[in-house]
C-alpha positions in Angstrom: 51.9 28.1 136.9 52.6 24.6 137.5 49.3 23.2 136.6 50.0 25.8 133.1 53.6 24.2 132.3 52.1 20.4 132.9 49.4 21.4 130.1 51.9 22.9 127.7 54.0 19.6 127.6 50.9 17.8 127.5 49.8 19.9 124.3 53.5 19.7 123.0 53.4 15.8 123.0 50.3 15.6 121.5 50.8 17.9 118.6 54.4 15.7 117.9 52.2 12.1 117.6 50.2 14.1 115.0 53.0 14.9 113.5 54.6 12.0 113.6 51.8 9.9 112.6 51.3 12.5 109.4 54.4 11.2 108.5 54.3 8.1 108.7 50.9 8.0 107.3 52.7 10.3 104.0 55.7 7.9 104.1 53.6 4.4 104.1 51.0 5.6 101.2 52.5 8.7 98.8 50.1 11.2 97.6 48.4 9.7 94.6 49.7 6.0 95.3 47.6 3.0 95.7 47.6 2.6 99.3 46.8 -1.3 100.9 43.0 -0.3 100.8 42.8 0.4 96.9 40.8 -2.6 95.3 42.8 -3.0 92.0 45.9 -4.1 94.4 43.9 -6.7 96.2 42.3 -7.9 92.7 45.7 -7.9 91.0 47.8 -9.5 94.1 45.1 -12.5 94.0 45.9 -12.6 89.4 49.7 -12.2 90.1 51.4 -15.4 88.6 55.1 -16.5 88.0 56.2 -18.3 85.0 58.5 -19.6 83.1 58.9 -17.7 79.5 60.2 -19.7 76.2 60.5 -17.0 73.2 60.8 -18.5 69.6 61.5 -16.1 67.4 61.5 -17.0 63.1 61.8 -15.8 60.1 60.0 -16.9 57.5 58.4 -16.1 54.2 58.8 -12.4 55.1 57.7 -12.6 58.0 59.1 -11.9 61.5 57.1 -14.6 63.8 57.1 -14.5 67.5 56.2 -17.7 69.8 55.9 -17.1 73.1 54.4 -20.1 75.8 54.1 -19.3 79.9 54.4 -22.6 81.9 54.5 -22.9 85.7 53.2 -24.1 88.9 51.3 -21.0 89.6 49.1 -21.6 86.6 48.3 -25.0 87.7 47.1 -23.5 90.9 45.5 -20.6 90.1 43.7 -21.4 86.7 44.3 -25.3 86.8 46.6 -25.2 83.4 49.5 -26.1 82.5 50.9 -23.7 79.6 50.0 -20.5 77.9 50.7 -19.4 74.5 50.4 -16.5 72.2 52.0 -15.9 68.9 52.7 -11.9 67.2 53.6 -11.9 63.3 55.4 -9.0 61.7 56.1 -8.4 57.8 59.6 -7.5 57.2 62.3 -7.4 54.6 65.5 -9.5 55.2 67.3 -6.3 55.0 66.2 -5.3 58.8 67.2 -8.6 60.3 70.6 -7.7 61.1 69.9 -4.3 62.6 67.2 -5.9 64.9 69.3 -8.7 65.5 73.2 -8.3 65.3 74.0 -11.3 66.8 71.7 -13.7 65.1 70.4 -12.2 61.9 72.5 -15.2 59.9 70.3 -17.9 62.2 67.0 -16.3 61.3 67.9 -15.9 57.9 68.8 -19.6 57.6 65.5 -20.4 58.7 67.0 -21.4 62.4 65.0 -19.9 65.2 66.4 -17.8 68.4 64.9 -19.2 71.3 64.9 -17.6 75.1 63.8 -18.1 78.2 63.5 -16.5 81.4 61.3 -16.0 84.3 58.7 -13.1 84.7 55.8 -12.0 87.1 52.7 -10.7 85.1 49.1 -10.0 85.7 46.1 -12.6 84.4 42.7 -13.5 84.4 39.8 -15.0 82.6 37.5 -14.3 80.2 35.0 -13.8 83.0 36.5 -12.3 85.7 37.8 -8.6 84.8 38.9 -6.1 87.0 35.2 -4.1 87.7 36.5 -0.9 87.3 33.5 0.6 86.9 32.8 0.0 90.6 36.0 1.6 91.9 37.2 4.8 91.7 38.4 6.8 89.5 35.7 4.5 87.8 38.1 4.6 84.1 40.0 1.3 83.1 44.1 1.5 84.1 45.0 -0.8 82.1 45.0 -3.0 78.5 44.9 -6.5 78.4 46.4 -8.7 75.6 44.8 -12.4 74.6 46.7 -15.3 75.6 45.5 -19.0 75.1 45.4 -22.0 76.4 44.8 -25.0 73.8 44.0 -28.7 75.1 43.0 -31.2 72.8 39.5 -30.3 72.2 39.3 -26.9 72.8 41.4 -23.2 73.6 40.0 -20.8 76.0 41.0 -17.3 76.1 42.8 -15.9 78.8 43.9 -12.1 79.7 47.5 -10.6 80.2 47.8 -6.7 81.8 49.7 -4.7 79.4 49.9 -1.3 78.8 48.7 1.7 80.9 45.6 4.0 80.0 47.0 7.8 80.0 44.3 9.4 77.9 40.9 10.4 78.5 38.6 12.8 76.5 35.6 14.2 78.1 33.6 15.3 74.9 33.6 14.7 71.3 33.2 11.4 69.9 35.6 9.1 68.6 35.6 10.0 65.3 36.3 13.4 66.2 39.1 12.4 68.7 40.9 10.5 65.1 39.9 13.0 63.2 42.7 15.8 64.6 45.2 12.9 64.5 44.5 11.7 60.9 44.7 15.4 60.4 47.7 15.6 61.4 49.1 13.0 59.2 48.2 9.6 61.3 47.4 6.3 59.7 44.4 4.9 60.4 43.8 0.7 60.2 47.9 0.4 60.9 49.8 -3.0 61.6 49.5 -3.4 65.2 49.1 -6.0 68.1 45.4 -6.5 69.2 44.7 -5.3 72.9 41.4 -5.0 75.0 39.5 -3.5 77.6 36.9 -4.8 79.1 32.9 -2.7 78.9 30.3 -3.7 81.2 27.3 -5.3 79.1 25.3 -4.6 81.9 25.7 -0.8 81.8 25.4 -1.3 77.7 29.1 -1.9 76.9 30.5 -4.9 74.7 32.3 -6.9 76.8 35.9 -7.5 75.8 36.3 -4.8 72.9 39.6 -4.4 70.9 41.7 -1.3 70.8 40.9 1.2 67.3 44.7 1.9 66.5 46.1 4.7 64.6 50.2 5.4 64.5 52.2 8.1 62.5 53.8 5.7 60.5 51.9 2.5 59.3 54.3 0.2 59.9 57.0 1.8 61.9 59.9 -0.3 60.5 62.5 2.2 62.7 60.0 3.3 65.6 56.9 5.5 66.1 54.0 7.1 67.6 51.2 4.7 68.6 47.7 5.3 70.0 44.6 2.7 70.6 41.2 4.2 71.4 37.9 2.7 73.3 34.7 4.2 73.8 33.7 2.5 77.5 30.2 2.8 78.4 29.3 6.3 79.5 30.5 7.9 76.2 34.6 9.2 77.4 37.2 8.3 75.0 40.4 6.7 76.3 43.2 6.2 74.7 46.8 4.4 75.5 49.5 6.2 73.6 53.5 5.1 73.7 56.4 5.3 71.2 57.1 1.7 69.7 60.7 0.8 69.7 61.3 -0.7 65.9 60.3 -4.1 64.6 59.2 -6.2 66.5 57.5 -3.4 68.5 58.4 -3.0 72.1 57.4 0.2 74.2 60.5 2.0 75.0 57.9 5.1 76.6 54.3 6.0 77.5 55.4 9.5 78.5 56.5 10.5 75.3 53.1 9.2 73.1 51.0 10.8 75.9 52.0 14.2 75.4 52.0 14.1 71.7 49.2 13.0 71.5 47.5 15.8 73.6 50.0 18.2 71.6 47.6 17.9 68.6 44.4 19.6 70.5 44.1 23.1 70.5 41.0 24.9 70.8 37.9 24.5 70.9 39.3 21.4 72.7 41.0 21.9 76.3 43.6 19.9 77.7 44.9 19.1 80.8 48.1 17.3 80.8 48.8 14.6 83.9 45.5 15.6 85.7 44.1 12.4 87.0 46.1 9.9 88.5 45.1 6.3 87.4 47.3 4.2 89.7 49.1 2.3 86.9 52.5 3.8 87.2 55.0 2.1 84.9 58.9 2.9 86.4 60.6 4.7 84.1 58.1 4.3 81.2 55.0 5.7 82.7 53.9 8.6 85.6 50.7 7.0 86.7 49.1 10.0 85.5 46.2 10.5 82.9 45.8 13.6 80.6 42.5 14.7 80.3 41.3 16.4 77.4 38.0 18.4 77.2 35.5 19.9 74.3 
């Protein structure tokens, strides 16, 4: 009886470190979170740079311009530069400056700029030296990249920023047929837009740093609206990074939202499965993590 008790508390203790190292385990890494081991965390921790942001914003000639250059010690030390710039130009009528900008819409239509700054964290690389997705699971890009320069006195050499989350995939069909339900369904194609990229492998026949095809319900979205790009990467899928722009001068004010209309525009004899594969680039409050996948 004894020997009986001694193995039942034994049994007992083992069965609660099993437990309890379940839960520590399901605490530490969620289900369907990058964990410590996922290489994109490793590659992105070693491309994660501070900086110091100056915004310039004018109005000129019609046009809404936007100046932004990143300076900092941590680009000194990781890519051996001292600034960054990019620059994003937007027709618009006078008429929508003081509904974008309340406070300033006088100053930018006196030809004064609004200038800002303010410190950020953000994701960068070279030209060279993408994420390989294609080596890591779930083998599909996460994320968009934007150009950013940096311009000395002979030359400018093109450098990448991480911006918006991939959330659509299609399994079948080619591109053309993947626009061809949206422009049926009243979309622009060839609308004003930022450029963004992913990057192909060459060596498994892809091109390398390809911009984004773009098609958005409303072509210029003065008040908001629906905005998708498309690649096709190298083994034939479509992918696709949908939001809802926020109005002139676009920001993204959900990913959610342009995810699931998008995918609310195939029916049969495509198939789609909303938020099936998770593609570790959650977005708080903007974005799930998860990728609809939609079949023909």
């Amino acid at each position: 009886m004894r020997r009986k008790s001694l193995f039942a508390v034994l049994l007992g203790l083992l069965m609660a470190g099993m437990v309890a190292g379940s839960a520590v385990a399901t605490a530490g890494t969620p289900a369907g979170a990058s964990g410590p081991s996922d290489p994109w965390e490793t590659w992105a921790k070693q491309h994660t740079v501070r900086v110091l942001v100056v915004e310039k914003i004018q109005y000129k000639n019609g046009e809404l311009i936007k100046q932004v250059e990143y300076t900092g010690n941590d680009l000194k030390a990781k890519f051996g530069i001292d600034r960054l710039s990019k620059v994003k130009i937007a027709k618009m009528p006078a008429t929508e400056l003081p509904r974008l900008y309340p406070k300033g819409a006088k100053t930018l239509a006196s030809g004064i700029p609004l200038i800002r700054t303010y410190y950020k964290t953000t994701v960068l690389t070279t030209g060279d030296e993408p994420y390989p997705w294609w080596e890591n699971y779930p083998y599909l890009p996460r994320w968009t990249w934007e150009k950013i320069e940096y311009c000395g006195r002979l030359f400018c050499h093109t450098y990448y920023e991480k911006a918006d989350p991939v959330n659509l995939v299609w399994k079948g069909g080619t591109k053309d047929e993947v626009k061809n339900v949206l422009k049926d369904a009243g979309w622009h194609d060839w609308v004003v837009a930022s450029d963004q990229y992913i990057y192909d492998p060459p060596q498994y026949g892809g091109g390398g740093w390809e911009e984004g095809d773009d098609l958005a319900d409303a072509y210029v979205g003065f008040t908001g609206r629906y905005h998708v790009r498309l690649w096709v990467i190298y083994n034939g899928k479509v992918i696709g990074s949908a939001h809802h722009d926020t109005s002139v001068p676009h920001g993204v004010d959900t990913f959610e939202e342009g995810e699931d209309k998008v995918a609310g525009y195939y029916s049969s004899p495509w198939s789609v499965c909303r938020d099936c594969m998770y593609l570790y680039n959650k977005v708080s409050g903007k974005n799930d993590g998860y990728a609809t996948i939609i079949g023909r």
